[in-house]
C-alpha positions in Angstrom: -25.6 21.6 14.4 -23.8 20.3 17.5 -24.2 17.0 19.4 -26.8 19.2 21.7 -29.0 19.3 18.7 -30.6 16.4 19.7 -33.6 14.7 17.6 -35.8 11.6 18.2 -35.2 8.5 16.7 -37.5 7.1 14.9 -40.7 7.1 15.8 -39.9 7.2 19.2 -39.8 9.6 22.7 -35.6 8.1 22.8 -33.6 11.7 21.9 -30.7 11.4 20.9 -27.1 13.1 19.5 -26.9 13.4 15.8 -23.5 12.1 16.0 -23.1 8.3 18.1 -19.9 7.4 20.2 -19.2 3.8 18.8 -17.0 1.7 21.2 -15.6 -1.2 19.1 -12.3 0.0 19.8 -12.5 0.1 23.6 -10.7 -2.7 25.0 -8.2 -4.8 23.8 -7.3 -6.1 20.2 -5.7 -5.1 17.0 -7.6 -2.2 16.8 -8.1 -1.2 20.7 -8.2 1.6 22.9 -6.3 1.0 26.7 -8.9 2.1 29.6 -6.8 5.2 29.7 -7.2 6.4 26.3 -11.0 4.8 26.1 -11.7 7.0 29.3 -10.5 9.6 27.4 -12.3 9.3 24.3 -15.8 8.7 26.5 -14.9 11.6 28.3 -14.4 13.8 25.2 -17.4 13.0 23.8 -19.4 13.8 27.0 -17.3 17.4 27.5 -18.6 18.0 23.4 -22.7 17.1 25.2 -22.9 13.6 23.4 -25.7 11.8 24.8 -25.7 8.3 22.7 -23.0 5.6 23.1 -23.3 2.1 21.2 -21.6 -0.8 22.1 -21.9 -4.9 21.7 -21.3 -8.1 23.8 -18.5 -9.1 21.1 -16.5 -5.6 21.1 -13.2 -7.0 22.7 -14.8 -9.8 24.2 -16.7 -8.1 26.0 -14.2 -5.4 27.4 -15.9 -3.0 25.6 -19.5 -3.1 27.6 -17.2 -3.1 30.6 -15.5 -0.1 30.4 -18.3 1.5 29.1 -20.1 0.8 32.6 -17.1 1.4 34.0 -17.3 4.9 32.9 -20.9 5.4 33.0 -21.0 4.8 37.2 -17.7 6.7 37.5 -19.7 9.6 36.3 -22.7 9.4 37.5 -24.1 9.8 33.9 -26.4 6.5 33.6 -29.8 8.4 33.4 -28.5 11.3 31.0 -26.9 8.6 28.5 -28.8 6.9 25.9 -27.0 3.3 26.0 -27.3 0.9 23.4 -25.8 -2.7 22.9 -26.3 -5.7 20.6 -26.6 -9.6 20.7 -26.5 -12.1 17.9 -23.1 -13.1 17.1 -21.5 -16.0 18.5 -18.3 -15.0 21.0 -16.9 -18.2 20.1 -16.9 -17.5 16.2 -16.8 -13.6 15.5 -14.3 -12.1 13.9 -14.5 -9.2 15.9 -13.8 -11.1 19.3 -11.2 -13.6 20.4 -12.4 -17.3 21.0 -14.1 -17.2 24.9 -16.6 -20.0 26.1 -19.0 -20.9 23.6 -17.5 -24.0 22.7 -19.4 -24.2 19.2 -22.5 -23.9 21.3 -25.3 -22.7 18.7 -27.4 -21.3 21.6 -24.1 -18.8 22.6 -25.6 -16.9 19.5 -28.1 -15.7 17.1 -31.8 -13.9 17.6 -33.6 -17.0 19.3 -35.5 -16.2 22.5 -32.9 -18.5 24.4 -29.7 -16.4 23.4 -31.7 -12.9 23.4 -32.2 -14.0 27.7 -28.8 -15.3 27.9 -27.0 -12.7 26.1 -28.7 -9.6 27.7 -28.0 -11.0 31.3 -24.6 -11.4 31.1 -24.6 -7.4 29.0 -26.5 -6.3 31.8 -24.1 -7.3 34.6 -20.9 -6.1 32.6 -22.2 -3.0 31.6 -23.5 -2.5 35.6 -26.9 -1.1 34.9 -30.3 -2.5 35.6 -31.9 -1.5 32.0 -30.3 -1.1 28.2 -32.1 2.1 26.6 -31.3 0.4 22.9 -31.3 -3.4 22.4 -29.9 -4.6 18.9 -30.1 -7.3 17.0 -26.8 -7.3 15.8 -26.9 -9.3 12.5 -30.0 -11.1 11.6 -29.1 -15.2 12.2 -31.4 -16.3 8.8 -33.1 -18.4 11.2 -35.4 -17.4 13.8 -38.3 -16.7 12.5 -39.3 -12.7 12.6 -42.6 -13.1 14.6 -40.6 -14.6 18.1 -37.6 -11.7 17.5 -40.7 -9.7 17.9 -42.2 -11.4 20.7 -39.0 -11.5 22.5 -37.9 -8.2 22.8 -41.2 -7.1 22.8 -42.1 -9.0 26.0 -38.7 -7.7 27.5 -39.7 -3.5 26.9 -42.8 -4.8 29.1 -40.6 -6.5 31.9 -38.8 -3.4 31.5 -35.0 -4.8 30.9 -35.1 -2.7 27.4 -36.6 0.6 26.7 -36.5 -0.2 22.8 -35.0 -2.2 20.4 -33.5 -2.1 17.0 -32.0 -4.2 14.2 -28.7 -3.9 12.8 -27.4 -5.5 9.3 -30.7 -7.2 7.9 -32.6 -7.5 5.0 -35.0 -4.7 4.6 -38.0 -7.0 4.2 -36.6 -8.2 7.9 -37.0 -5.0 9.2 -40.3 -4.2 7.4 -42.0 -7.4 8.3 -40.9 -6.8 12.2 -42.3 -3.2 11.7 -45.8 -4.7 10.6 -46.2 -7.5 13.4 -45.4 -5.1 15.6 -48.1 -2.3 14.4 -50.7 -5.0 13.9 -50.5 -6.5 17.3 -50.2 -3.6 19.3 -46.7 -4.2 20.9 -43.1 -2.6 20.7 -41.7 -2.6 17.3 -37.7 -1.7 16.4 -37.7 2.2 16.3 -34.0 2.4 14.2 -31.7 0.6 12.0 -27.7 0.2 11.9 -26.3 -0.2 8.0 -23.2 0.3 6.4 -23.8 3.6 4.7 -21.3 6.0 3.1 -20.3 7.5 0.1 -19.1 4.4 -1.4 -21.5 2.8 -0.2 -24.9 3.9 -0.9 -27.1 0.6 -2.1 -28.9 0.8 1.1 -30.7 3.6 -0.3 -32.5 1.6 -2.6 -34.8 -1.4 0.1 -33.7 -0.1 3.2 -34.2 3.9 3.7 -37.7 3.1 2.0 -38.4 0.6 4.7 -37.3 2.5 7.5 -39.1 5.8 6.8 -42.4 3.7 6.4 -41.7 1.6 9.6 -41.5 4.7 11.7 -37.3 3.7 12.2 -34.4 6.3 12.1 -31.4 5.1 9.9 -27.9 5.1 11.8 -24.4 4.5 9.7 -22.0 2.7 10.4 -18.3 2.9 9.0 -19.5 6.3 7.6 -15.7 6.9 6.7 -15.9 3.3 4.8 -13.6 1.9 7.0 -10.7 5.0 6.9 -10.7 5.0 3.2 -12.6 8.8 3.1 -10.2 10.4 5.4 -7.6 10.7 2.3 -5.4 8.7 3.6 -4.2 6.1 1.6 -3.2 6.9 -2.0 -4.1 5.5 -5.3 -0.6 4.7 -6.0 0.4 2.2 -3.4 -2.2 0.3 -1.5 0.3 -1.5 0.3 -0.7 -0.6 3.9 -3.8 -0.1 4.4 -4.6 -0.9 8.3 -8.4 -1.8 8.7 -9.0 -2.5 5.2 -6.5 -5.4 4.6 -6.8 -8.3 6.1 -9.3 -10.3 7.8 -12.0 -7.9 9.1 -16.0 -6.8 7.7 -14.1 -4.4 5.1 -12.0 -6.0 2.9 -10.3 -4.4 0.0 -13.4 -3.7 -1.9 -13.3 0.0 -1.2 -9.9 0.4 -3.7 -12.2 0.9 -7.2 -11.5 3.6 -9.7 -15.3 4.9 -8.5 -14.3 5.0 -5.1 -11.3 6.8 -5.9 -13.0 9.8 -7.9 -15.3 9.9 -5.0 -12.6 11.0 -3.0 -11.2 13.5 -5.3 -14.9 15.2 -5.5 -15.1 14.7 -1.3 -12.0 16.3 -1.6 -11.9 19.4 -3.5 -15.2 20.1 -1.4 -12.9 19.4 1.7 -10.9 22.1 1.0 -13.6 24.5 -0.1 -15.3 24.4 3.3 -11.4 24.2 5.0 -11.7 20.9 6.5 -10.5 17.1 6.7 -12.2 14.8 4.3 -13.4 12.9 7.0 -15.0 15.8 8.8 -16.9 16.5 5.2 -17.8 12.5 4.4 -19.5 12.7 8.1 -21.5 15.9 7.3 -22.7 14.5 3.9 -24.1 11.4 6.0 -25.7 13.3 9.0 -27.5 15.5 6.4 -28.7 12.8 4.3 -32.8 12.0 4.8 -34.1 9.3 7.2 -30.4 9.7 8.7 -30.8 10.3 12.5 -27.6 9.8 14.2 -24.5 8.4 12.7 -21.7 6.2 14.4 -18.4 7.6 15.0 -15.4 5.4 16.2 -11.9 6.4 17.1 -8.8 4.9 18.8 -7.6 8.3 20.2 -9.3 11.4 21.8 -7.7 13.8 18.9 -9.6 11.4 16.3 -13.0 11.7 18.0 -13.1 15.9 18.1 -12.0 15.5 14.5 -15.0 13.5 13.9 -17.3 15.6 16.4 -15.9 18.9 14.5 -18.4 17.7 11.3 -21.6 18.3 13.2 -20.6 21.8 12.7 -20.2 21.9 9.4 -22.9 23.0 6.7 -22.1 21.8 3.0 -23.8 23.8 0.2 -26.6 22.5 -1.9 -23.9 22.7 -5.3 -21.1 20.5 -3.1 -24.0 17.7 -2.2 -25.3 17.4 -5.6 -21.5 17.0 -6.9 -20.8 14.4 -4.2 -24.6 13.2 -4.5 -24.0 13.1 -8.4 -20.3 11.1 -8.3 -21.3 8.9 -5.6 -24.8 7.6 -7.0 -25.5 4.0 -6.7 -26.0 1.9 -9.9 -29.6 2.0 -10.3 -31.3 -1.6 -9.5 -34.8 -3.3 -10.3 -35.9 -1.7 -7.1 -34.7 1.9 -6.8 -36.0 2.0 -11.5 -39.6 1.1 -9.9 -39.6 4.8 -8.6 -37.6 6.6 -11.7 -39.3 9.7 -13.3 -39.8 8.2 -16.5 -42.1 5.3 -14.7 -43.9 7.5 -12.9 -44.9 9.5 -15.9 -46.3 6.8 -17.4 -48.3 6.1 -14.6 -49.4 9.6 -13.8 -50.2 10.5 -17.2 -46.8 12.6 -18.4 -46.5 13.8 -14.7 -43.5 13.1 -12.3 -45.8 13.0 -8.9 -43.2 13.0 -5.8 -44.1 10.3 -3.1 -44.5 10.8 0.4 -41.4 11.6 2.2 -39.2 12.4 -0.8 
């Protein structure tokens, strides 16, 4: 596989790289890239034939969907680049951005029609292009009801300021009820989802993958490296410093369990079978994972990304997925023991029958 290998997603005509060049770190901030270095990163990523670049309205306060244009019209690349931004959280509240305008102004966020119009205007003109190819809702607001989301975005692929649109950290039934609308009337539906998916952190597997496979939408991961803790480097012994994952930011210091830890001793002895980084073999285990279409990759330096890029290339063997399948399997929950063997054999009289898909 290379980043040329490129594959629809979801049910969809938008083709894209299997592996995503995630801008959060362009821009300023505690974790930021200079415009020199996020050049250099945008430009390694095009050099490897990456076509798919995410970004948001909140990523450095909006730095990030300017250098991103920036780069896009310096070269020439707008109509071979699949762009994709987000809306939804509020600049004047996020985590992820310093405080800039809002002024507590509830309409400066979430996924009502008013802020969808407001916030892809002002994206548009930063990110100096007439059209976004991927439109995301970044986080759903628990508020707007599903039906004018749809509406919305819908009546925006027909004015043609979108191509498609996509939702990012929702509940499933979210996602699935969008999916339905959609089908039923006849008009644009999402076509992808954005969840945190890793290793460590697989309970997505249970509502969401189901939801996306039957809503026609291709899964893409985010913090696939859990947030630096499957690159090996930071040791069971002394947790001390431990950059993204301390602190105030959407990781925490959850990832530091005993299960996450022998995770990363499998991840690793099947590192060093296939002569890699752990990173490089925690990125192929999520590209090759079902309903998995492209996977976001993030990095602060150019050397980072080609590391991350050199996974696409990588094949893991059907023994080294089922050991870091096998050490990494979620707690079963009411929803994922609806679907074990021993329910379906009572259903099927004594027969495991495999559903669609599996």
């Amino acid at each position: 596989m290379s980043l040329t290998d490129f594959r629809a997603l979801g049910r969809s005509g938008l083709v894209v790289s299997p592996l995503c060049l995630g801008t959060m770190t362009f821009g300023p901030g505690e974790w930021g890239a200079d415009e020199a270095a996020s050049r250099e990163i945008f430009s390694a990523y095009r050099d490897a034939g990456g076509n798919f670049v995410d970004t948001s309205d909140i990523y450095s306060g909006g730095a990030s969907e300017e250098l991103v244009g920036k780069f896009i019209r310096e070269t020439g690349s707008r109509d071979e680049i699949v762009l994709g931004t987000k809306f939804g959280f509020n600049a004047s509240s996020s985590p992820l951005t310093s405080s800039q305008g809002g002024g507590g102004n509830p309409h400066a966020g979430g996924a009502g029609s008013k802020n969808i119009h407001r916030a892809l205007d002002a994206s548009l003109k930063r990110l100096e292009t007439d059209y976004i190819d991927l439109y995301w809702m970044h986080i759903w607001d628990g508020v707007t009801p599903v039906e004018e989301i749809v509406q919305t975005l819908g009546d925006l692929v027909r004015a043609g300021k979108i191509r498609h649109y996509a939702f990012s950290d929702m509940p499933a039934w979210v996602a699935m009820k969008a999916a339905t609308i959609a089908s039923e009337r006849r008009v644009p539906g999402p076509i992808a989802m954005q969840v945190e998916y890793s290793l460590v952190m697989r309970e997505v597997e249970a509502e969401h993958f189901p939801v996306a496979r039957e809503g026609g939408m291709g899964v893409m991961p985010w913090s696939p490296l859990a947030g630096g803790f499957l690159t090996g480097k930071y040791k069971r012994e002394d947790t001390s410093d431990t950059g993204r994952l301390s602190g105030a930011n959407p990781f925490g210091d959850s990832k530091f369990t005993d299960r996450n830890w022998a995770i990363l001793d499998t991840l690793r002895e099947v590192a060093d079978e296939l002569g890699c980084e752990p990173a490089q073999a925690a990125l192929a285990w999520a590209m090759s994972r079902p309903g998995v279409a492209s996977t976001i990759i993030g990095a602060r330096t150019a050397k980072q990304l080609k590391g991350n890029i050199a996974a696409a290339s990588l094949r893991l063997t059907e023994d080294q997925k089922e050991r870091l399948d096998k050490v990494s399997a979620p707690t079963p929950g009411f929803t994922s023991s609806l679907g074990s063997p021993a329910i379906r054999e009572m259903l099927f009289g004594g027969h495991d029958v495999t559903g669609w898909g599996e």
